[in-house]
N, C-alpha and C positions, 0 to 999 in steps of 0.2 A: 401723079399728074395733077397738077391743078386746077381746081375748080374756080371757074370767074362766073360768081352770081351777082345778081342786079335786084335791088329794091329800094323804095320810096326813103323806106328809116329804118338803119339799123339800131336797135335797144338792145344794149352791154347792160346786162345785169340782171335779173329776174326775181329779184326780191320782191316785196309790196310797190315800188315806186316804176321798177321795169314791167308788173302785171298790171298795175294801173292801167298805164299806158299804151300796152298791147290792148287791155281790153278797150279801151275809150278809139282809138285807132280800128282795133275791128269791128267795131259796129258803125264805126260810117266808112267802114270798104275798103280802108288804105293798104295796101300794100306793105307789109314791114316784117321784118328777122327779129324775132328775142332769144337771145344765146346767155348763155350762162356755163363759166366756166368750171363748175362743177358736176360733178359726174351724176350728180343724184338732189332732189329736194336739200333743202336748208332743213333740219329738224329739231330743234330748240324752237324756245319760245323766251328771245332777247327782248320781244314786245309781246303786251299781251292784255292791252287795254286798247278798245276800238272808240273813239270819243264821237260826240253827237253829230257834229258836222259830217266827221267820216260817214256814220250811218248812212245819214242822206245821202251822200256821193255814193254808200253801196246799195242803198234802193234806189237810185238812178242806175245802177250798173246791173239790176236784178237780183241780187245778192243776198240783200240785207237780213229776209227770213230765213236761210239758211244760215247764215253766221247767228241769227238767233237760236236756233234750233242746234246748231254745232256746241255755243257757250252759255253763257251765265251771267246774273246777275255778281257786283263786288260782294266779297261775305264783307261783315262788319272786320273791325282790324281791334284785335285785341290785345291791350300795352298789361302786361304784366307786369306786376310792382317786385319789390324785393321778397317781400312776404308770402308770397305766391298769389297773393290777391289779384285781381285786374280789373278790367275795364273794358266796355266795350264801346265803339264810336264808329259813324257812319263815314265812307272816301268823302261818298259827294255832301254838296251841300241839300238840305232839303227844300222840296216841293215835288212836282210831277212835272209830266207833260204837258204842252198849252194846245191849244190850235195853231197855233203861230212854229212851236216849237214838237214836234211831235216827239219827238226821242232827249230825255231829259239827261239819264246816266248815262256813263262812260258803262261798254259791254264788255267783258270777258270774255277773249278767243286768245288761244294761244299762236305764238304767231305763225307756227306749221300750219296749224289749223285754218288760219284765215288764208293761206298763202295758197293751200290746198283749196281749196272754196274757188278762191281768186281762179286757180289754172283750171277748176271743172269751166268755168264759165267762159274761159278763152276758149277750150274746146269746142265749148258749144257752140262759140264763133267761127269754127272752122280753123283754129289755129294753136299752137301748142310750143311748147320750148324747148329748144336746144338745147339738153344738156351737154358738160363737157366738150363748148366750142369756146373757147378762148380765145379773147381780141392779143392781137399780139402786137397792132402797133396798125397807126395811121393815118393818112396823108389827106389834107384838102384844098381843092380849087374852088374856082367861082362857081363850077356847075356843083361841087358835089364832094363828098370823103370816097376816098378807097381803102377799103381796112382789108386788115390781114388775118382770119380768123381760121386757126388752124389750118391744114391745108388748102385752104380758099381763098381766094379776093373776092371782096364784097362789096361792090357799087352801090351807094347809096347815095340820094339826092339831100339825107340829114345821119347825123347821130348823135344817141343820146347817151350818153354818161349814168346809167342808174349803178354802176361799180362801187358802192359804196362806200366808208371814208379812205378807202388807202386807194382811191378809184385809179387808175391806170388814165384814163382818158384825161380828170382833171391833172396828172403829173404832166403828160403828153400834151397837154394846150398850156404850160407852166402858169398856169390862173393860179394865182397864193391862196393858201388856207388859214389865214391867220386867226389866233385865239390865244387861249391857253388852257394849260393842263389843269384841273381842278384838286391837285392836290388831294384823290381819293382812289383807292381800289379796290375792286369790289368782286365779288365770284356773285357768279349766279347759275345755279344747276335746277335741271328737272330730275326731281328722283321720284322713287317707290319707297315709302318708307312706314313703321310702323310706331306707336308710342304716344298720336296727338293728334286730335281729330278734323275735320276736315268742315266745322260749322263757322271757323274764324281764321282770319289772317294773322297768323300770331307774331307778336313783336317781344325778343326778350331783350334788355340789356339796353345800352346806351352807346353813343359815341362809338368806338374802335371795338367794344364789345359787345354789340348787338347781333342779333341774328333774326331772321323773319323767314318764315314757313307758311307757306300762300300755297292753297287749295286751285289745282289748274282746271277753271270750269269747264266741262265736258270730256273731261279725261279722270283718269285714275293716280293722274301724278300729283307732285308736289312740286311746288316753286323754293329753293332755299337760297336763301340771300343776305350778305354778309357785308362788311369788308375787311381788310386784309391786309399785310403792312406792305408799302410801295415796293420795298425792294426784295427779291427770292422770288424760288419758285414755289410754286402754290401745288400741292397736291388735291388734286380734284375725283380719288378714288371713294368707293362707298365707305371704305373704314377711315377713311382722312375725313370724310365729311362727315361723319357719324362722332367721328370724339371732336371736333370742332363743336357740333350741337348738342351733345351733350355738355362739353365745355362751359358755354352759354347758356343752354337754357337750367342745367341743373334734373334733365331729365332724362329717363331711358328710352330714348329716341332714336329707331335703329334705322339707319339706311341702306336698304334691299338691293337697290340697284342704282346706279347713273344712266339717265337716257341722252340725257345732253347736259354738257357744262363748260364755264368759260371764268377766265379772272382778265378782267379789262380794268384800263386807267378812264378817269372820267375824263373827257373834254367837252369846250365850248370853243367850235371852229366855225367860222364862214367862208366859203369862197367869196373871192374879191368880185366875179365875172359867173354869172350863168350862163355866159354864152360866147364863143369865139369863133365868127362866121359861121358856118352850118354845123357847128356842133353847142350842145348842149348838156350842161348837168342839173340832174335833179336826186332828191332824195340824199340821202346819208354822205353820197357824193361831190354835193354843196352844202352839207351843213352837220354837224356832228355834238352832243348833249350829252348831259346826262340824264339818265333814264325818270328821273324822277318827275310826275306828270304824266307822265304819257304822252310823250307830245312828238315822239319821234317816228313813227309809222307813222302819224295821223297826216303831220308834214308830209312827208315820202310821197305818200298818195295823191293830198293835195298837189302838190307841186304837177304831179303829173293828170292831172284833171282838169288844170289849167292849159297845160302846154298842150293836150291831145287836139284838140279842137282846133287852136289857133295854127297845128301844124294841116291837121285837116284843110282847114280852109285856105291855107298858102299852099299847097299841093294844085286844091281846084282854083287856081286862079286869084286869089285875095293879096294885097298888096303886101310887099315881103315885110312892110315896117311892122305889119300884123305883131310880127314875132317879139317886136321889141321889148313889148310890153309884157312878156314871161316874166323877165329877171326884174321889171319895172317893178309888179305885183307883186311878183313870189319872196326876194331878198328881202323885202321888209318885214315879210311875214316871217320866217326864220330869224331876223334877228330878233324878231320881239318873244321867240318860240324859244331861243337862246336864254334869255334875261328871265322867261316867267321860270325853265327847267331850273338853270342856275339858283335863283331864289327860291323853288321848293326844295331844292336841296340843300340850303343852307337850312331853313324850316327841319327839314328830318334833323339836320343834326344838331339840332337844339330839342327834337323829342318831339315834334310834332308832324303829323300826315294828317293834311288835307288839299283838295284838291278846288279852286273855287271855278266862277262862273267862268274864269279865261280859260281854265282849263278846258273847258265845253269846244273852244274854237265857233261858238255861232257869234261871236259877234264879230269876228275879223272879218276886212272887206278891201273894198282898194278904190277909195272916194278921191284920191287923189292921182288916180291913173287917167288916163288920155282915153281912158275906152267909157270914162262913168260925162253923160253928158244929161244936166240939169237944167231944161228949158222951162220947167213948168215946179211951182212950190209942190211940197208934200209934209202932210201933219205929220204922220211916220216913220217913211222909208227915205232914202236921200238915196240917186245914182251910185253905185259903187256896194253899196249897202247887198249881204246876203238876201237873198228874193224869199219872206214869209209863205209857211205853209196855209190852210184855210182851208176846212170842209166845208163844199158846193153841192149845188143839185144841180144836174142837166137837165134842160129843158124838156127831156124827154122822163126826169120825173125822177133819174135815178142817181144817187149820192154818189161823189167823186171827191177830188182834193186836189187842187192847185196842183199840188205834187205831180201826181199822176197824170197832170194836163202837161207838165214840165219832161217828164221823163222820158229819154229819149235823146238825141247827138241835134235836136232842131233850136232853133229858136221859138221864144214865145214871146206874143203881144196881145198884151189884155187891156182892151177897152172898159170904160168904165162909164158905164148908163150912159151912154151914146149910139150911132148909127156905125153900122159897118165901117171901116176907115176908108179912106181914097186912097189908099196903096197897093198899086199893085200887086196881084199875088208872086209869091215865087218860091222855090224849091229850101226845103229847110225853117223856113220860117211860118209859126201856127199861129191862127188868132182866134183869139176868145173874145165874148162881148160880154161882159160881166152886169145884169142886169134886168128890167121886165123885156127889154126889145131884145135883149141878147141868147145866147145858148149856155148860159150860166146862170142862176140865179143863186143871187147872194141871201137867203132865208134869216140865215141868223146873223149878218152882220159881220162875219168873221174879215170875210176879205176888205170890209170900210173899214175895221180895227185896226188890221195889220199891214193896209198901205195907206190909207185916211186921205187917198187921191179924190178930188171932186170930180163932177159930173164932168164928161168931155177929155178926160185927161187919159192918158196911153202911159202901162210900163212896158218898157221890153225887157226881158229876163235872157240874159246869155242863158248857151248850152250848160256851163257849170254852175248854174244857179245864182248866182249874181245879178243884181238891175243895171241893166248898161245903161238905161234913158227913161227919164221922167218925161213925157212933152204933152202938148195940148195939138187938139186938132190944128192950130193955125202955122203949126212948126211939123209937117209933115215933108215938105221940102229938106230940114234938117235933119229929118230921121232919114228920110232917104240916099243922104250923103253919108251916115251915119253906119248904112248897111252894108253900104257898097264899099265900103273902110273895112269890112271885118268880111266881105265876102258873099254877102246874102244879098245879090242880086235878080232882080225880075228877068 
């Protein structure tokens, strides 16, 4: 017999970009299905670098010290010469943390690991994933899609596409994937293996005969990683992968076991459309890389840290064009996510791994979106611009940080050495007076550094951390047409 359920958004896929989204959805109360048509977790780790930006989306999500406690700092990457000699050299580039920036490297979690992490924290939402429900096909009207998931129809007033690159949803809305193939292929396995120690990321060989052996922080495995010629099958057993690396490195290098392993072709695709009427793709689904950077979870997630909110707030009432500006934001981001992957991987195969400050993802933004509005100058931050962190005192004497003023599905508006605003209160929306009159006080300076806004002047920080509006007290008319545009009305 069939079952006919009803809910707000149905989310196809459950990787990092479909937990995103469940998670940013369950904590402001939305109604939604996350199905996954696999019978059991993903258990590989295809990704396995959490980059800076992400951090902070996963300390907004609560996360973040557990994924610390779960992984690892990168070991150094050690290029071994002919002679057996090597070298040792650092991913990232150097320095630290700022006040502005609190989280400098890219962290080690493998990506089971974080995907696990990811589904404690939905539970804790009161909600959990389906496995082995597969979308099988489906239809939309103006109210809404009807999908076909296993034995069931599923009424949904949205759905999202997180199905990955061969996504089923994006075939079914016939949106083009265009790109091309990058002319590499590669295996990547997690073994048990014995022969080489786990202080470096070892790189042996060049070109078509290299091979790399990366230490998977918080576990006892190995990363091995290769590639491989385009065409045949590829044996991906412990003794195929054991004289492969002995092959290359010249070492007695014995592999124990296989826990997980894959031989993939590289691509660089974009979807032409993240959107066709109420349905949506995000993650690996609209857009497909090669691994190199790390820049492919970190998208995934982003994508849907964007979209969770603005579907939030077009559920409770906020105008439908809300949505437009998902695909407006997000596709540019991806292609530029496309271009930096692409170029570090030409970098590898001229012999070089590193990783610079784009790799970080703090400086991406969306100053050219319809939602970034610039009424008022700023020495450092511009509307659109990622919203800077800053350690604060509360008025009542005890240290906080911007961050933690931010955190949370609300909006924030922070006054700057002024009076209370004349805005009406109203639900979702928090305000801070940054100041001697305010509930903030700025002690060291950090927050005049990091937005260099003058006396009188107002930012608002969307839910995902972004500045949607620079204004001065006398543009508060605009801010309030402003709110009622994304939904945050009195």
């Amino acid at each position: 017999m069939t079952q006919h359920l009803t809910t707000d958004v149905l989310i196809c896929g459950a990787g990092a970009a479909g937990l995103s989204l469940a998670i940013d959805l369950a904590r402001r109360g939305v109604d939604f299905r996350l199905i996954e048509k696999a019978d059991e977790p993903f258990h590989g780790s295809r990704g396995k670098g959490i980059q800076p930006r992400s951090l902070e989306v996963f300390e907004d999500y609560g996360i973040v010290d557990r994924l610390f406690a779960t992984g690892g700092p990168y070991p150094p990457i050690r290029e071994y010469r002919a002679d057996g000699s090597f070298a040792d050299s650092s991913l990232a580039e150097p320095g630290g943390a700022t006040p502005a920036e609190p989280y400098h490297e890219p962290l080690m979690v493998p990506q089971f690991q974080t995907e696990g992490v990811m589904r404690e924290r939905l539970t804790e939402l009161g909600h959990h994933v389906a496995f082995g429900q597969e979308l099988m096909g489906f239809a939309q009207d103006d109210a809404g899609v009807t999908a076909e998931v296993g034995d069931a129809t599923v009424r949904a007033r949205y759905l999202v596409g997180a199905d990955g690159g061969r996504s089923l949803v994006r075939h079914t809305l016939g949106v083009e994937f265009p790109g091309k193939t990058l002319g590499v292929r590669a295996i990547v396995a997690d073994v048990v293996l014995e022969g080489i120690g786990r202080e470096a990321w070892h790189r042996f060989g060049s070109a078509m005969e290299q091979v790399m052996l990366c230490p998977l922080a918080g576990t006892e495995l190995m990363q091995v990683q290769g590639p491989v010629p385009l065409e045949g099958d590829v044996d991906l057993s412990a003794g195929a992968l054991t004289a492969l690396v002995r092959e290359r490195t010249g070492r007695d290098i014995i592999i124990r076991s296989v826990s997980w392993a894959s031989a993939y072709s590289m691509n660089a695709r974009l979807a032409d459309r993240y959107r066709v009427g109420r349905v949506f793709l995000a993650g690996d689904a609209a857009h497909t890389h090669p691994p190199t950077g790390g820049q492919g979870l970190n998208t995934s997630v982003q994508d849907s840290y964007n979209l969770g909110w603005k579907l939030a707030a077009v559920l409770r009432g906020a105008p439908e064009t809300l949505l437009v500006t998902y695909e407006a934001e997000r596709r540019p981001i991806a292609a530029g996510m496309l271009g930096l992957s692409t170029r570090l991987l030409d970098e590898v195969k001229q012999g070089a791994m590193r990783r610079d400050r784009a790799a970080r993802q703090l400086d991406l933004g969306y100053p050219d979106s319809s939602l970034a509005l610039q009424a008022r100058a700023s020495e450092r931050v511009q509307a659109g611009d990622r919203a800077p962190d800053a350690p604060v005192r509360g008025a009542a004497g005890q240290p906080t940080r911007l961050f933690s003023l931010f955190r949370g599905p609300h909006w924030t508006l922070l006054g700057c050495e002024t009076n209370r605003v004349a805005i009406a209160p109203r639900p979702g929306l928090h305000v801070h007076i940054v100041g001697p009159r305010g509930d903030i006080a700025d002690d060291c300076g950090h927050v005049h550094d990091a937005y260099g806004v003058s006396p009188g002047g107002w930012v608002l920080v969307r839910p995902d951390g972004y500045i949607g509006a620079v204004v001065g007290a006398e543009d508060m008319p605009m801010l309030e047409r402003y709110l009622a545009e994304v939904g945050a009305t009195a």
